[in-house]
KEVOSE-716017 format. One record per atom (N, C-alpha, C, O): residue number from 1; atom name; x, y, z. Coordinates in Angstrom, 3 decimals. Example, Ala and Ser with C-alpha at 12.3 -4.5 7.8 and 13.67 -1.06 7.14 Angstrom:
2
> 1:N:13.190:-5.690:7.800 .
> 1:CA:12.300:-4.500:7.800 .
> 1:C:13.200:-3.300:7.800 .
> 1:O:14.236:-3.319:8.465 .
> 2:N:12.850:-2.250:7.080 .
> 2:CA:13.670:-1.060:7.140 .
> 2:C:12.900:0.030:7.870 .
> 2:O:13.409:1.138:8.039 .
//
This chain:
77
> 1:N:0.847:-1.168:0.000 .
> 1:CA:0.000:0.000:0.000 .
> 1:C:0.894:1.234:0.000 .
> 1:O:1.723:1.387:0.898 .
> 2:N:0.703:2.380:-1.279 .
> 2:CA:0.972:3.549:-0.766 .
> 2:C:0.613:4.512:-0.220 .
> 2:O:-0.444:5.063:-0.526 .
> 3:N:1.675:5.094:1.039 .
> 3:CA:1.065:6.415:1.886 .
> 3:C:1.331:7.907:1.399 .
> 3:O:1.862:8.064:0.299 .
> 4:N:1.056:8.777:2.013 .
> 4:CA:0.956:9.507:1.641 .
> 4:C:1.038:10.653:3.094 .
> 4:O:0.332:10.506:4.092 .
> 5:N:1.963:11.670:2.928 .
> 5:CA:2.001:12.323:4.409 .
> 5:C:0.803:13.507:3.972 .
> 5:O:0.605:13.855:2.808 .
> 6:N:0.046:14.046:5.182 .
> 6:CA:-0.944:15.032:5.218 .
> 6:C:-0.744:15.995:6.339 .
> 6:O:0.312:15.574:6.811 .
> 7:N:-1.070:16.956:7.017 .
> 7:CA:-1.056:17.294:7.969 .
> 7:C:-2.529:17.468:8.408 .
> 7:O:-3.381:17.965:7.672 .
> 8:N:-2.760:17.031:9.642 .
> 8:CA:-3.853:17.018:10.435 .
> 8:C:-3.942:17.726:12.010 .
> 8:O:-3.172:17.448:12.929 .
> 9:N:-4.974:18.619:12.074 .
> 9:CA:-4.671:19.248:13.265 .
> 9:C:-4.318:18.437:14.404 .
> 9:O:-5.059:17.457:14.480 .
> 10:N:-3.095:18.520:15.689 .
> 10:CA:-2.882:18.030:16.543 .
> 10:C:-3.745:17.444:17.610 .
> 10:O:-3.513:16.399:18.219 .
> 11:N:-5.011:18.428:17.801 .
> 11:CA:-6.533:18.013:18.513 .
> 11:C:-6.932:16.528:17.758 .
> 11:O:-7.143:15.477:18.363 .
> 12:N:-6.966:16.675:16.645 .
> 12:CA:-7.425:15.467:15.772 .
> 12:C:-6.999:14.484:16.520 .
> 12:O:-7.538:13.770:17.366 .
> 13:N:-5.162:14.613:15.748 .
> 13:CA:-4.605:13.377:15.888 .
> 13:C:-4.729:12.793:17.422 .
> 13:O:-5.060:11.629:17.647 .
> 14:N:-4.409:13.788:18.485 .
> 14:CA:-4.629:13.544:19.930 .
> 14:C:-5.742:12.660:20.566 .
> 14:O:-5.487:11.790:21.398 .
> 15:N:-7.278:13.007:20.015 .
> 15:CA:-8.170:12.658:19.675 .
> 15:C:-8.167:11.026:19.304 .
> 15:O:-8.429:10.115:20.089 .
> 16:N:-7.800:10.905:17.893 .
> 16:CA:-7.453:9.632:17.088 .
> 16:C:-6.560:8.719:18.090 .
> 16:O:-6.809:7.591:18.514 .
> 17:N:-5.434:9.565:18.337 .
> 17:CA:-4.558:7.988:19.119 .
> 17:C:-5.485:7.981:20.569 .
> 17:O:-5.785:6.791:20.665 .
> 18:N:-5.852:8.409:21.278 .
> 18:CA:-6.782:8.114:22.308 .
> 18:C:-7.817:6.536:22.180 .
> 18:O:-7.974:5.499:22.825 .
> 19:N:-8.342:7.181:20.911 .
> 19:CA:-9.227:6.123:20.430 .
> 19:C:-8.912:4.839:19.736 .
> 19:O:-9.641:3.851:19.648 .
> 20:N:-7.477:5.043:19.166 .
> 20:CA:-6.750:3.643:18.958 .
> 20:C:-6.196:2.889:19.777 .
> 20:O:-5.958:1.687:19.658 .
> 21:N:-5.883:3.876:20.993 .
> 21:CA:-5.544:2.856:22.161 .
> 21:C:-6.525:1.684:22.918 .
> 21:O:-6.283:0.509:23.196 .
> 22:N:-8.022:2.719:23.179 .
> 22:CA:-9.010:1.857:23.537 .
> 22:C:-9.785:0.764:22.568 .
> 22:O:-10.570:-0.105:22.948 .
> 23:N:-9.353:1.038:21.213 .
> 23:CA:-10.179:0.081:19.974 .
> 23:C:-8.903:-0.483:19.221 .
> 23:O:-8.948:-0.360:17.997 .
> 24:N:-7.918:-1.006:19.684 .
> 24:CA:-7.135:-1.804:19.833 .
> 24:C:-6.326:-1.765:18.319 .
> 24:O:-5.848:-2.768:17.790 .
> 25:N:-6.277:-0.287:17.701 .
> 25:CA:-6.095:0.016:16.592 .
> 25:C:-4.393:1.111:16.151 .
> 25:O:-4.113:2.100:16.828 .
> 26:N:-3.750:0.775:15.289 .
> 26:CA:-2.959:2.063:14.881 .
> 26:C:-3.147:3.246:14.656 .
> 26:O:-3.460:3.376:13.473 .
> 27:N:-3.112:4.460:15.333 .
> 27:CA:-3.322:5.912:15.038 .
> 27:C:-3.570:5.603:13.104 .
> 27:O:-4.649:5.394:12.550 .
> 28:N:-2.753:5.645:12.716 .
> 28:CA:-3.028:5.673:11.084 .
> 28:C:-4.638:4.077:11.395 .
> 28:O:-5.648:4.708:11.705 .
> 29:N:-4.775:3.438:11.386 .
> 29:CA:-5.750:2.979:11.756 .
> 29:C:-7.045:3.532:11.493 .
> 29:O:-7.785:3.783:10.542 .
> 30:N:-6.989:3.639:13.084 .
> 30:CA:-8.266:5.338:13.763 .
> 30:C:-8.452:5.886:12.834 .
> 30:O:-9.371:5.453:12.138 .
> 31:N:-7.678:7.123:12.339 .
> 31:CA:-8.412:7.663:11.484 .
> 31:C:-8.735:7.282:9.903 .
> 31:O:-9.587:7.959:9.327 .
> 32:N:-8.088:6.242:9.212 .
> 32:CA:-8.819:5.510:8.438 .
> 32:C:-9.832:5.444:8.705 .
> 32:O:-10.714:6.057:8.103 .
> 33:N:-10.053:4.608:9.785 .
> 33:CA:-11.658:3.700:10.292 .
> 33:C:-12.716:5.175:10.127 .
> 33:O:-13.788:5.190:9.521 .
> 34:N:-11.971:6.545:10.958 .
> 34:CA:-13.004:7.601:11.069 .
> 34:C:-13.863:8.027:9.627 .
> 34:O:-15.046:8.179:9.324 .
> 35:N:-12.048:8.156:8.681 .
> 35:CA:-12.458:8.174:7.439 .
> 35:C:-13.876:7.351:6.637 .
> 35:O:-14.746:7.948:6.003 .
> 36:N:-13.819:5.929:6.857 .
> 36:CA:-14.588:5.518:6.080 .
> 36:C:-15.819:5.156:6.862 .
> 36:O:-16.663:4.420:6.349 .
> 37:N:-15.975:5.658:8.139 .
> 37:CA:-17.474:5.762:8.695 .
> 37:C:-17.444:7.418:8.165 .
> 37:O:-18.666:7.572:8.157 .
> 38:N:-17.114:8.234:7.893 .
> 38:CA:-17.699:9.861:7.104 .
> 38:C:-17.951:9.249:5.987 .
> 38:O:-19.039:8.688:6.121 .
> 39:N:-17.560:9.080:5.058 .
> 39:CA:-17.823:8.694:3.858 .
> 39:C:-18.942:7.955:3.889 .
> 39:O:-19.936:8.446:3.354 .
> 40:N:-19.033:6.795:4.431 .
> 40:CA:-20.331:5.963:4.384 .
> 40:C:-21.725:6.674:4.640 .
> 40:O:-22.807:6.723:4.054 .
> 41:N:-21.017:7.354:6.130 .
> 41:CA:-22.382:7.891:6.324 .
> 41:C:-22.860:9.278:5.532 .
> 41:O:-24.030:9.635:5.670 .
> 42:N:-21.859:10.137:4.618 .
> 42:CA:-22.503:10.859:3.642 .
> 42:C:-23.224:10.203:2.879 .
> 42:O:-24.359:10.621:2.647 .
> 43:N:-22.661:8.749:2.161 .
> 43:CA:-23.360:8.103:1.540 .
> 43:C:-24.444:7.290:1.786 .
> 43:O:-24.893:6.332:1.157 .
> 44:N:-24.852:7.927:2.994 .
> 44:CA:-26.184:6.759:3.703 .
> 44:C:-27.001:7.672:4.768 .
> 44:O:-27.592:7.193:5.736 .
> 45:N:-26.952:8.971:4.470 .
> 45:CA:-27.667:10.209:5.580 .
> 45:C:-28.842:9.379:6.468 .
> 45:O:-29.023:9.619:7.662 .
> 46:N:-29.573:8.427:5.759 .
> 46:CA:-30.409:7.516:6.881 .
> 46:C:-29.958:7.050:7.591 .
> 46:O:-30.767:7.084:8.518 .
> 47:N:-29.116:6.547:7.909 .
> 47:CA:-28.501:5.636:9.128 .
> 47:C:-27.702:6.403:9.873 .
> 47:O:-26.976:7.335:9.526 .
> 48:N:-27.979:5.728:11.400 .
> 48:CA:-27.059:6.043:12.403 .
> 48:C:-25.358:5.930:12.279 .
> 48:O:-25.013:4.809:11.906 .
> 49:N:-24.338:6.790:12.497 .
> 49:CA:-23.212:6.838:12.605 .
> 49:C:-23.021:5.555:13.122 .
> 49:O:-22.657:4.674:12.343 .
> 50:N:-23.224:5.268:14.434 .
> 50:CA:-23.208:4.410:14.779 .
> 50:C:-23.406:2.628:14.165 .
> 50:O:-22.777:1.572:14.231 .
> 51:N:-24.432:3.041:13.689 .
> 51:CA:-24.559:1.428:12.661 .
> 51:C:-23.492:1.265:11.977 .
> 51:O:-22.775:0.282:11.787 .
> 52:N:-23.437:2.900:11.435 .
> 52:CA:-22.388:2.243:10.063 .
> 52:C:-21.041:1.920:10.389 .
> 52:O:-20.161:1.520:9.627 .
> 53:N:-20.952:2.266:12.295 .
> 53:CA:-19.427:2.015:12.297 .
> 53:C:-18.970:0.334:13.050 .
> 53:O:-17.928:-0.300:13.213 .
> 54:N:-20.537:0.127:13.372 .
> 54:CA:-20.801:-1.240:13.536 .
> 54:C:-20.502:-2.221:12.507 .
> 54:O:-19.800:-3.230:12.582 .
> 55:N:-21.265:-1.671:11.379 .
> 55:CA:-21.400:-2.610:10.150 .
> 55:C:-19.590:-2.724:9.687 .
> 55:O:-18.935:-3.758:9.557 .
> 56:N:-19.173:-1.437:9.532 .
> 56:CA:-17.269:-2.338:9.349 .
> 56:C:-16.884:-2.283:10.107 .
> 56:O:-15.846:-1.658:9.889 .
> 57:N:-16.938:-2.529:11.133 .
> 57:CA:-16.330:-3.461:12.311 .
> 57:C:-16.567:-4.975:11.986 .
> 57:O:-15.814:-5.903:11.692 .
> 58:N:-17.734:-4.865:12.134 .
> 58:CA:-18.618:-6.188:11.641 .
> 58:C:-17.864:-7.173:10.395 .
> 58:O:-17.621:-8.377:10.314 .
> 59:N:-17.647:-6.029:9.518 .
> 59:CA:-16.935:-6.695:7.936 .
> 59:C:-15.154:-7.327:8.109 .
> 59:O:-14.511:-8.043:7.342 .
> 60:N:-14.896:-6.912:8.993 .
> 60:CA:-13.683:-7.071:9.643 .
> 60:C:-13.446:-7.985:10.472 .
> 60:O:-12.306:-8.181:10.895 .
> 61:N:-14.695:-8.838:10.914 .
> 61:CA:-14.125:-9.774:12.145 .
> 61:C:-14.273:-11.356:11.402 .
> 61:O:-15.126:-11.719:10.592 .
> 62:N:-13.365:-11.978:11.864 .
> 62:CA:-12.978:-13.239:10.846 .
> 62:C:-14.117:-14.284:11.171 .
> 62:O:-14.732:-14.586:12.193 .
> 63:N:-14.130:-14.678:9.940 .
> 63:CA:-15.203:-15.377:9.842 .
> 63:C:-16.012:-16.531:10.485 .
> 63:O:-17.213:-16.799:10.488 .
> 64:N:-14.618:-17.279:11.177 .
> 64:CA:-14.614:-18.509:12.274 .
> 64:C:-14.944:-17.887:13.388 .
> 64:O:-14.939:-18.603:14.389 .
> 65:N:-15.308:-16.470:13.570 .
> 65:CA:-15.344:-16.456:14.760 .
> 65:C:-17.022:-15.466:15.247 .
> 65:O:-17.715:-15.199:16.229 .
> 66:N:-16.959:-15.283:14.020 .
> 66:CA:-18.470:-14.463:13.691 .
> 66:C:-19.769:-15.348:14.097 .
> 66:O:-19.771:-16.447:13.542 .
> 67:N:-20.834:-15.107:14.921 .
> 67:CA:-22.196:-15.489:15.268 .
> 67:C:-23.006:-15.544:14.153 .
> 67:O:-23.331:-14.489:13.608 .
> 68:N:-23.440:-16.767:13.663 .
> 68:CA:-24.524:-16.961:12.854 .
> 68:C:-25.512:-16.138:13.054 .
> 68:O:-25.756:-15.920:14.241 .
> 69:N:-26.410:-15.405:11.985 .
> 69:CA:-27.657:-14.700:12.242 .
> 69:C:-28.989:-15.895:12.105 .
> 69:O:-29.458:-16.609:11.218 .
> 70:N:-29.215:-15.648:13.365 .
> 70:CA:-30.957:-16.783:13.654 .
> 70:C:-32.003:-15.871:14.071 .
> 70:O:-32.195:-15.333:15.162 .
> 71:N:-32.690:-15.803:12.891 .
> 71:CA:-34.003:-15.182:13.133 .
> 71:C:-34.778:-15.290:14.100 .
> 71:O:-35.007:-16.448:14.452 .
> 72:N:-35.254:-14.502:14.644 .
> 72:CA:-36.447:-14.319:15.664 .
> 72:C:-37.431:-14.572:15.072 .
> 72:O:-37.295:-14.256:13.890 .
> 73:N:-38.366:-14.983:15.284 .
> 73:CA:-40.156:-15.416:14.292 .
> 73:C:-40.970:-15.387:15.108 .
> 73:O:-40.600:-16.042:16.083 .
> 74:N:-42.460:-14.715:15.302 .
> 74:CA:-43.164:-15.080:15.989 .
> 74:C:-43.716:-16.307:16.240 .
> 74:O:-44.237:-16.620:17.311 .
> 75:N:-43.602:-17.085:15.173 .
> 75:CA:-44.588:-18.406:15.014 .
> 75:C:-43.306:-19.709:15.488 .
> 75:O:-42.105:-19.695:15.216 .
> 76:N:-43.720:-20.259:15.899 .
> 76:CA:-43.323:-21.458:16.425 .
> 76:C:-43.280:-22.874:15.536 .
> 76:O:-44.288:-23.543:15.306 .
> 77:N:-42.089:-23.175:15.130 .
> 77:CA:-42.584:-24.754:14.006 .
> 77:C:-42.687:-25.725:14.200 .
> 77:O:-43.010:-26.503:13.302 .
//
């Protein structure tokens, strides 16, 4: 992968590594991840920030270790 240097206000980055420490992530990480929950959620103004930062999290966790989805149903078989 190529990088690319930017400058980002120091609050940011301060901000960002805070949050990579507790979400077990690389500062360059963090704000990736921030990156592509903005983007998504421009591209999805209906949904909660939150979902969407669920949903790639979600896309990210390996597959052996991911919970089958089992429907709830009212009816009984």
């Amino acid at each position: 992968m190529t990088t690319v240097s930017i400058r980002i206000d120091e609050t940011l980055v301060n901000a960002a590594r805070s949050a990579a420490k507790s979400e077990f992530r690389t500062l360059q990480g963090q704000i990736e991840f921030w990156a592509k929950v903005g983007r998504a959620a421009l591209d999805n103004p209906d949904l909660p920030a939150s979902f969407i930062a669920e949903s790639l999290m979600s896309m990210n966790e390996p597959a052996d270790e991911a919970t089958p989805f089992v429907p709830r149903s009212g009816t009984s078989a």
